[in-house]
One Martini backbone bead per residue (centre of mass of N, CA, C, O) as a GRO file, in nm:
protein
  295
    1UNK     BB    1   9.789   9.998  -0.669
    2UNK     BB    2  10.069   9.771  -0.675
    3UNK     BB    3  10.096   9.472  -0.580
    4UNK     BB    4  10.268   9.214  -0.390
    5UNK     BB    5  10.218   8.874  -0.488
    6UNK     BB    6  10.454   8.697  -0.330
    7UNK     BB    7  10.180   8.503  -0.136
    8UNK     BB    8  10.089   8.307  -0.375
    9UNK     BB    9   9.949   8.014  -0.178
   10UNK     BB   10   9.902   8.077   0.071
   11UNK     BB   11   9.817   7.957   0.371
   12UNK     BB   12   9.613   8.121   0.647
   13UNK     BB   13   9.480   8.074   0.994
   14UNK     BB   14   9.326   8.237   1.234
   15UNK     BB   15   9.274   8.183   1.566
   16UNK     BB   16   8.955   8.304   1.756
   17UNK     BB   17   8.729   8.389   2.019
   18UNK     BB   18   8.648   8.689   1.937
   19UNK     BB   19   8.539   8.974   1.828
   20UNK     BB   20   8.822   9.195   1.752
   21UNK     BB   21   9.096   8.982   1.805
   22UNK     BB   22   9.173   9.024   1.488
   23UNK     BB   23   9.266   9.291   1.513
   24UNK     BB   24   9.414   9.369   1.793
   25UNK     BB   25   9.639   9.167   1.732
   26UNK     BB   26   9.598   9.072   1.388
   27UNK     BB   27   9.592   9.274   1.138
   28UNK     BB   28   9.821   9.392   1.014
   29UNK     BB   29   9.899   9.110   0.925
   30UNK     BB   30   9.682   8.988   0.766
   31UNK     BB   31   9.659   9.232   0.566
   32UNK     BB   32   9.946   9.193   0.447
   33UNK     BB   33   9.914   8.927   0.333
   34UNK     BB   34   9.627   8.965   0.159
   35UNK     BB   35   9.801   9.194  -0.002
   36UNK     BB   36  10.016   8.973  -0.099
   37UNK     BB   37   9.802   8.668  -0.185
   38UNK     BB   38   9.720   8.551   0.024
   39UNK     BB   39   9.533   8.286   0.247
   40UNK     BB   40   9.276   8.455   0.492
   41UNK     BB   41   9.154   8.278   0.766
   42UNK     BB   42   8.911   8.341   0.984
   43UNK     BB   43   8.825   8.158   1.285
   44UNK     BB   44   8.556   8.197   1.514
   45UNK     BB   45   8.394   8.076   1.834
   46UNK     BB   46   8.268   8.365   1.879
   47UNK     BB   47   8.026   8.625   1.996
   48UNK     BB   48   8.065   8.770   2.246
   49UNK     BB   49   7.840   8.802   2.461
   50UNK     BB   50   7.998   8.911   2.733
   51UNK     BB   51   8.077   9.173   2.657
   52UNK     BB   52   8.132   9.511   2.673
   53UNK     BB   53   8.004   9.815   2.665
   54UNK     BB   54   8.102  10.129   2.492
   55UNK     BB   55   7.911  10.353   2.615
   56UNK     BB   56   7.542  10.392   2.572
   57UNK     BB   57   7.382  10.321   2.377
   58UNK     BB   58   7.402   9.959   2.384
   59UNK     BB   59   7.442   9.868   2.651
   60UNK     BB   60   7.129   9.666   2.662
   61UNK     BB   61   7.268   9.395   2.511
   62UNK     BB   62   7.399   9.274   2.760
   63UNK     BB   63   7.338   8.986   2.899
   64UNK     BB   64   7.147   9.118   3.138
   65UNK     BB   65   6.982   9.210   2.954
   66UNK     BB   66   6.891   9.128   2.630
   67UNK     BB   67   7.112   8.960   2.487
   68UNK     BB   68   7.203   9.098   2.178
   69UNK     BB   69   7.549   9.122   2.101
   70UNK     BB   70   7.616   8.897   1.933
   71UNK     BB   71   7.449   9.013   1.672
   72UNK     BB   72   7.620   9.287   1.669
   73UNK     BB   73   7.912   9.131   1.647
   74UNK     BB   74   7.907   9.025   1.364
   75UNK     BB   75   7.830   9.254   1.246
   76UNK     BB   76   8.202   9.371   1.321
   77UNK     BB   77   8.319   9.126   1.202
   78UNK     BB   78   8.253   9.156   0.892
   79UNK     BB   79   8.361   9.377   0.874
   80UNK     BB   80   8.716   9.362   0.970
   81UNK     BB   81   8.721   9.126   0.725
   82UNK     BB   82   8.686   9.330   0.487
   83UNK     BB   83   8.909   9.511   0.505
   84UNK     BB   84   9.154   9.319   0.581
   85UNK     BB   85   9.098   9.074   0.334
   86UNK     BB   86   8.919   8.840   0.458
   87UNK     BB   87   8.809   8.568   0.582
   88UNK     BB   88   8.503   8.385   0.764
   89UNK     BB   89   8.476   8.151   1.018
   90UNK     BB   90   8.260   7.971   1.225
   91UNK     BB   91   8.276   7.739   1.485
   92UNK     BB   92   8.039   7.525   1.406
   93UNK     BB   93   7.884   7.796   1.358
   94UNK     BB   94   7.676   8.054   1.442
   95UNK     BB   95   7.642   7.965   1.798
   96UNK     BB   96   7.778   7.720   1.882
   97UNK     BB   97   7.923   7.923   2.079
   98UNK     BB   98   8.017   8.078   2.410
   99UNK     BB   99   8.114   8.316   2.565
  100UNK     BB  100   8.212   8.259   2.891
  101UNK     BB  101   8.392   8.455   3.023
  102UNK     BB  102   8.541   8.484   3.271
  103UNK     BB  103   8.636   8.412   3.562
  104UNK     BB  104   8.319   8.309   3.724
  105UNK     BB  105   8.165   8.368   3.524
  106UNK     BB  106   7.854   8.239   3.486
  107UNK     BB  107   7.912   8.211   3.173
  108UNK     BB  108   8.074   7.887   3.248
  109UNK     BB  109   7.795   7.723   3.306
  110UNK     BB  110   7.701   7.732   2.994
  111UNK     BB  111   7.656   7.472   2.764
  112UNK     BB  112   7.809   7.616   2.536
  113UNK     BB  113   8.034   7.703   2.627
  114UNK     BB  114   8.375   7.722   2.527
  115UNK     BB  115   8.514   7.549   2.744
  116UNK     BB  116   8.314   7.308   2.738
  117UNK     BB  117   8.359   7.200   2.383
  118UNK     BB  118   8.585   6.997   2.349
  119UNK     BB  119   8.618   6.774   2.083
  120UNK     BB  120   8.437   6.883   1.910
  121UNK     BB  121   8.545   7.162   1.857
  122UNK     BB  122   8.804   7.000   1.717
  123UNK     BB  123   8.704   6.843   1.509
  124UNK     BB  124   8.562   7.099   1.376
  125UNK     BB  125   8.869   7.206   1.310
  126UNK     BB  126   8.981   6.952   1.162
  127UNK     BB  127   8.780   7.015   0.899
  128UNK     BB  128   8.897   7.308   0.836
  129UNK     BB  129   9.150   7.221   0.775
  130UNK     BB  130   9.163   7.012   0.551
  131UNK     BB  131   9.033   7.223   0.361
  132UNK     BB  132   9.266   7.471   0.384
  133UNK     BB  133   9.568   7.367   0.433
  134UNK     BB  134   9.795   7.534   0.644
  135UNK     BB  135  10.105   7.662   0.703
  136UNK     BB  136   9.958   7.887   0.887
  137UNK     BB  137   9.895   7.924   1.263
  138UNK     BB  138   9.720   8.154   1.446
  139UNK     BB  139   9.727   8.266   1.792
  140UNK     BB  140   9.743   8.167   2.140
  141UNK     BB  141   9.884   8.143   2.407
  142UNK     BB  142   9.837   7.942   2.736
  143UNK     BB  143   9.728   8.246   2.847
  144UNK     BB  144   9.573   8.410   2.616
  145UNK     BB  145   9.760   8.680   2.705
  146UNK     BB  146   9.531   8.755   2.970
  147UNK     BB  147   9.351   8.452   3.071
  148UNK     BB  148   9.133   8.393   2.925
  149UNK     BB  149   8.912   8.104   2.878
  150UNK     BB  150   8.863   8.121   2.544
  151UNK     BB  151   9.161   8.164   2.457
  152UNK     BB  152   9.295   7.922   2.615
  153UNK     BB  153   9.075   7.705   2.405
  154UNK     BB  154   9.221   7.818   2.125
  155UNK     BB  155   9.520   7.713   2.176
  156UNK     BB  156   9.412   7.393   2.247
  157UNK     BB  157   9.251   7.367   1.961
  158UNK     BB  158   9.460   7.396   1.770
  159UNK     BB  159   9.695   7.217   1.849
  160UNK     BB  160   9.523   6.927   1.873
  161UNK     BB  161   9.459   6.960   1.544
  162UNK     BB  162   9.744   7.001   1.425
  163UNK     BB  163   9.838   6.770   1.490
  164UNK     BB  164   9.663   6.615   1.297
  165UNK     BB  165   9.712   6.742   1.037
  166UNK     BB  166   9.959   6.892   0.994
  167UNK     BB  167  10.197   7.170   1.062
  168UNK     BB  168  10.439   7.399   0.996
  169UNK     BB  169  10.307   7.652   1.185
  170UNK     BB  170  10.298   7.824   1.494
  171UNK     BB  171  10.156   8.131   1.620
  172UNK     BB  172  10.174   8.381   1.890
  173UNK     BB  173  10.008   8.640   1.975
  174UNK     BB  174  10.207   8.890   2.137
  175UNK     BB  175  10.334   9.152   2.283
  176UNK     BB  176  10.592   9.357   2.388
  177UNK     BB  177  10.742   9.511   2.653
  178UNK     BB  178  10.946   9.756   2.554
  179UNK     BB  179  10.683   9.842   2.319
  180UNK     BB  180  10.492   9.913   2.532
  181UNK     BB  181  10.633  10.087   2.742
  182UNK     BB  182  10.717  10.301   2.509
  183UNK     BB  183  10.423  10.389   2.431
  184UNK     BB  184  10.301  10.472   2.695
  185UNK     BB  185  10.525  10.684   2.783
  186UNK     BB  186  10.449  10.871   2.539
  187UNK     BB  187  10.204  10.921   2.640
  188UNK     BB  188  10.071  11.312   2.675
  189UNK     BB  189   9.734  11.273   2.634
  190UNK     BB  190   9.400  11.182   2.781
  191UNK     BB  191   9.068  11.150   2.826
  192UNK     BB  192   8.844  11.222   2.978
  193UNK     BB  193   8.826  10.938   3.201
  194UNK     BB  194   9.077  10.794   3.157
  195UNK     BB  195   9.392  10.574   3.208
  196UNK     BB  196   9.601  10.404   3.348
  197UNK     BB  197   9.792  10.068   3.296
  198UNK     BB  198   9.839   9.743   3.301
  199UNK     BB  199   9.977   9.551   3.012
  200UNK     BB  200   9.989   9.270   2.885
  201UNK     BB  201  10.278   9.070   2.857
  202UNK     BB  202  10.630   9.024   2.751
  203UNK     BB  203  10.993   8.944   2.719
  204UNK     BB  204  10.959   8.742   2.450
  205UNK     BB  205  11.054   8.735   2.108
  206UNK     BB  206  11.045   8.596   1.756
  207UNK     BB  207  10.859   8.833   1.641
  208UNK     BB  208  10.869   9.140   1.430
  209UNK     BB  209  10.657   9.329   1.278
  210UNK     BB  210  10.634   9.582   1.033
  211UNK     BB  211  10.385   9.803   0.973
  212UNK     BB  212  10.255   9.970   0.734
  213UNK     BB  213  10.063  10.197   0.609
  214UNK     BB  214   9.835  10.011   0.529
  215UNK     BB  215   9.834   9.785   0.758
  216UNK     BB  216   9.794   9.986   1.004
  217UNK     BB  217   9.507  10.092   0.858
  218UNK     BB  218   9.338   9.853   0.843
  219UNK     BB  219   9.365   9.799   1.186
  220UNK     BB  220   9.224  10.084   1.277
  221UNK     BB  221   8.959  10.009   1.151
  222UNK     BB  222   8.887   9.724   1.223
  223UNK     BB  223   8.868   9.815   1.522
  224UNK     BB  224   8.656  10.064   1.467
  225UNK     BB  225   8.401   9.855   1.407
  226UNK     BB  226   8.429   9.813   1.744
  227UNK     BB  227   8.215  10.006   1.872
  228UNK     BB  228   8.149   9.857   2.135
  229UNK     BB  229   8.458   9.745   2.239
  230UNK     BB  230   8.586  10.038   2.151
  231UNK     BB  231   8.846  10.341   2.100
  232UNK     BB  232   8.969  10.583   1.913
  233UNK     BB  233   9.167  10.881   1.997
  234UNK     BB  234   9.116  11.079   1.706
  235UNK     BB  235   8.741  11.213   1.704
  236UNK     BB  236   8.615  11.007   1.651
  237UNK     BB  237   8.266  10.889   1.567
  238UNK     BB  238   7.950  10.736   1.668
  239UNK     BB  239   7.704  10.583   1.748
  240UNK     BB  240   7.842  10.445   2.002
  241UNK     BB  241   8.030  10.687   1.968
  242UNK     BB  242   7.947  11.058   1.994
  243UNK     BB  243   8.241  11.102   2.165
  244UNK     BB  244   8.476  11.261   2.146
  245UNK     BB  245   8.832  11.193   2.155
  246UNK     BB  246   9.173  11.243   2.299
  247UNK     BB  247   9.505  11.214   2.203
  248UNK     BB  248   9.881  11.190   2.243
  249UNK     BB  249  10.196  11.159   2.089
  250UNK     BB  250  10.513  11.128   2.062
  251UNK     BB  251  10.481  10.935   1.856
  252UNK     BB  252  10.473  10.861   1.548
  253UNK     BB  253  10.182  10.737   1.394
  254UNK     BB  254  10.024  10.695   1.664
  255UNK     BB  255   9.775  10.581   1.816
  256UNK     BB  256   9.481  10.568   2.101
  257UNK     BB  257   9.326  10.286   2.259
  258UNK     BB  258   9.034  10.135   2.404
  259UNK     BB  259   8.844  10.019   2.643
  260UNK     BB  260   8.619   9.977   2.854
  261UNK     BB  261   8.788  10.031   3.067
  262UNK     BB  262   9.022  10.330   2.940
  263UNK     BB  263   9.306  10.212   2.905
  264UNK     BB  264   9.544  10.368   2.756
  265UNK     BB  265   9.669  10.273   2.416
  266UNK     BB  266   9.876  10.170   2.163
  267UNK     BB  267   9.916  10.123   1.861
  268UNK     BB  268  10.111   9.938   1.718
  269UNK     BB  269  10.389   9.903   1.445
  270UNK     BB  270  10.360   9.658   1.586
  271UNK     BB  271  10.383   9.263   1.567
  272UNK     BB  272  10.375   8.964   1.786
  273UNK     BB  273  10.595   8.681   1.813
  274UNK     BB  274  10.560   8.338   1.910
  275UNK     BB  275  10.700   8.005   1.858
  276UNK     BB  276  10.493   7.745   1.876
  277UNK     BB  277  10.525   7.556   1.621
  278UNK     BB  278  10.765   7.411   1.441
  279UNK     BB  279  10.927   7.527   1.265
  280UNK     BB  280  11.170   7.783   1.237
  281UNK     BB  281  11.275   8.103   1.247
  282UNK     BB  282  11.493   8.271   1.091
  283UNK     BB  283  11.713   8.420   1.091
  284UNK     BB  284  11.576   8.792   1.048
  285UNK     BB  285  11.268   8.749   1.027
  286UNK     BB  286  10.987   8.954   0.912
  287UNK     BB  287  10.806   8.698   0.867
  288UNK     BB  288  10.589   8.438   0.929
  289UNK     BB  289  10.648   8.286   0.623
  290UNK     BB  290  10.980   8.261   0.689
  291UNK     BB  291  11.104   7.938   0.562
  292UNK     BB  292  10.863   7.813   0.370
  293UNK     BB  293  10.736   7.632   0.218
  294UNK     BB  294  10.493   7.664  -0.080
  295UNK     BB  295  10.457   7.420  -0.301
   0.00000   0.00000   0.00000
């Protein structure tokens, strides 16, 4: 296959609170980016180390019990990032955050949780920005998509470094309403145990990027190495789920998966995005990068 190499020089970094959430939220752009040229670095601030496990093998890894999670996700992301075909860096070295866990949540108090991360965090990104140089930062809206403390986090030290050093712009990755809400409604079987739900959504958006089927397949297989933390209904198995999953819809083309809640939701074929800082996006814009100097 001959790629279109047509965005060579670009530079692009996706700032992202946990393993997973780059594959699930930006894969497919990531993905396209950097079939095309681009340079596409995820920054990762923390190890997840509080997340939920799905399945049964490995349930007791959980901070309750052995708390040896985030060492288990850390190669879950880096296989997610060897597919997509981008690098990654850990915001201050691997385990200097802590994932705090939602509000409430005990490791909120946490010494190292990553909400109470302060100037230091911004610091350590304002040093990887200056080296990476980006045209564009991709992160989290101020509501972090679904309210995570950590997600919030990640929004505000984006902004608060892109500030010092100067970026042409920045994208929140968030949902779009109308195709999450038609996708749902497409889902006309379900697996046993799954249930249906509702999931965080947007009103409006300034971008929607519409998937390739190779950048929407690195992002189906990408979700999939998150086999602690999410499933995917289309049959595959692994150790963490050795159980097949089976779901249909009436969308073509588009898979089925859920995290640990088991609320059945679409991958959809679109990744959607609102301009968080920077130039504008121009009229009929298809792309992240469209109408940036890349010079």
């Amino acid at each position: 296959m001959t790629l279109n190499n047509d965005l060579v020089g670009a530079r692009v970094v996706a700032v992202h609170a946990h393993p997973d959430d780059e594959a699930i939220t930006t894969g497919g752009v990531l993905a396209d980016l950097a079939a095309r040229g681009a340079d596409v670095t995820v920054i990762t601030c923390t190890l997840g180390e509080q997340g939920e496990v799905i399945g049964d093998t490995f349930q007791q890894l959980v901070n309750g019990d052995a708390d040896q999670l985030g060492g288990f996700r850390i190669h879950e992301l880096y296989s997610s990032l060897s597919i997509l075909g981008v690098r990654g860096i850990h915001l201050g070295g691997a385990g200097c955050w802590r994932d705090s866990g939602m509000v409430g949540d005990p490791a909120n108090e946490h010494p190292r949780a990553f909400i109470h991360s302060g100037d230091k965090a911004v610091a350590q990104l304002v040093e990887l920005l200056q080296d990476l140089r980006p045209h564009l930062l991709i992160t989290y809206g101020p509501d972090g998509g679904y309210g995570h403390p950590d997600h919030i986090r990640a929004h505000e030290i984006t902004h608060a470094a892109a500030e010092k050093v100067g970026v042409q712009r920045i994208l929140w990755a968030v949902t779009d309403r109308t195709e999450l809400e038609a996708g749902l409604a497409a889902i006309n079987v379900i697996p046993a145990g799954w249930d249906r739900g509702e999931i965080a959504a947007v009103d409006s958006i300034d971008l929607s990027v519409e998937l390739s089927d190779a950048a929407y397949a690195a992002k189906v297989e990408a979700m999939r190495v998150h086999a602690t933390q999410l499933w995917i209904a289309d049959g595959s198995v692994s150790l963490t789920n050795p159980r097949a999953a089976y779901a249909s819809t009436t969308q073509e083309n588009v898979k089925i998966w859920a995290l640990s809640n088991l609320i059945a939701q679409p991958i959809m074929r679109h990744e959607h995005y609102q301009l968080g800082a920077g130039s504008a996006l121009p009229e009929n814009a298809n792309g992240p990068l469209d109408g940036l100097d890349l010079a």
